[in-house]
C-alpha positions as CSV (number, residue, x, y, z in Angstrom):
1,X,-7.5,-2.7,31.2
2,X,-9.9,-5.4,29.8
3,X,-9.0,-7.3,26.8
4,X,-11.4,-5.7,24.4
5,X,-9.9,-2.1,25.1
6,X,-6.5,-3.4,24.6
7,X,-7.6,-5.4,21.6
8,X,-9.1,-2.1,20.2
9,X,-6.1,0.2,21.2
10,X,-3.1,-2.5,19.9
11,X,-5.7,-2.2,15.8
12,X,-5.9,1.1,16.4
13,X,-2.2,1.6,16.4
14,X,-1.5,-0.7,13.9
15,X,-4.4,0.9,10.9
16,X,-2.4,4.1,11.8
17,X,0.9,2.5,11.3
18,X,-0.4,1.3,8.3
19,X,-2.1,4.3,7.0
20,X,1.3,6.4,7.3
21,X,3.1,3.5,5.5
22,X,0.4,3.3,2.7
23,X,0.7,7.4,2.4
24,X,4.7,6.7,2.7
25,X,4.4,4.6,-0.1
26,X,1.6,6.6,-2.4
27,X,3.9,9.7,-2.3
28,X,7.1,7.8,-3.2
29,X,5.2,6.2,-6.4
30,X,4.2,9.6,-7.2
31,X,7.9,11.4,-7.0
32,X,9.4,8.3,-8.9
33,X,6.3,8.6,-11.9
34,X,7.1,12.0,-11.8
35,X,10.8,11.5,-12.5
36,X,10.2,8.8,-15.3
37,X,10.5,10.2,-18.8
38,X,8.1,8.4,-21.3
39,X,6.3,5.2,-20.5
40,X,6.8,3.0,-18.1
41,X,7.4,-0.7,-19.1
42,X,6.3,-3.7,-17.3
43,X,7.5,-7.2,-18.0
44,X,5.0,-9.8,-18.0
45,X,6.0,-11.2,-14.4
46,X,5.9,-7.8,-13.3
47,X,2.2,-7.1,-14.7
48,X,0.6,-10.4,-12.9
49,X,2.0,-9.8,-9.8
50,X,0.3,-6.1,-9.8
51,X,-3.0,-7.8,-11.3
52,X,-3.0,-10.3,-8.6
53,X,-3.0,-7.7,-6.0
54,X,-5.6,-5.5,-7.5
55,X,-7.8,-8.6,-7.8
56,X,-7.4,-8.6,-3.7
57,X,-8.2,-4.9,-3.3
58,X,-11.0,-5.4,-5.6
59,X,-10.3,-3.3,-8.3
């Protein structure tokens, strides 16, 4: 096996590893909003931290 076919199959494996933990993660968010009467509060260390990331994802 040549290096850019193992290269290929080893990212492969990992964006599917990653996919199921960002579904893992999406529906878990969703079941614990879902439980949550009322608004959620955020402190302020909380918020930037969030923000921060979004910044990265480009939203």
């Amino acid at each position: 096996m040549n290096w850019k076919r193992m290269l290929a199959t080893i990212s492969g494996s990992v964006d599917q590893e990653l996919l199921l933990r960002i579904e893992y993660l999406v529906t878990e968010n969703r079941i614990f909003k879902n439980q949550i009467k009322g608004r959620l509060r955020l402190t302020d260390p909380e918020r930037i931290s969030l923000a921060e990331i979004g910044q990265r994802l480009g939203r």
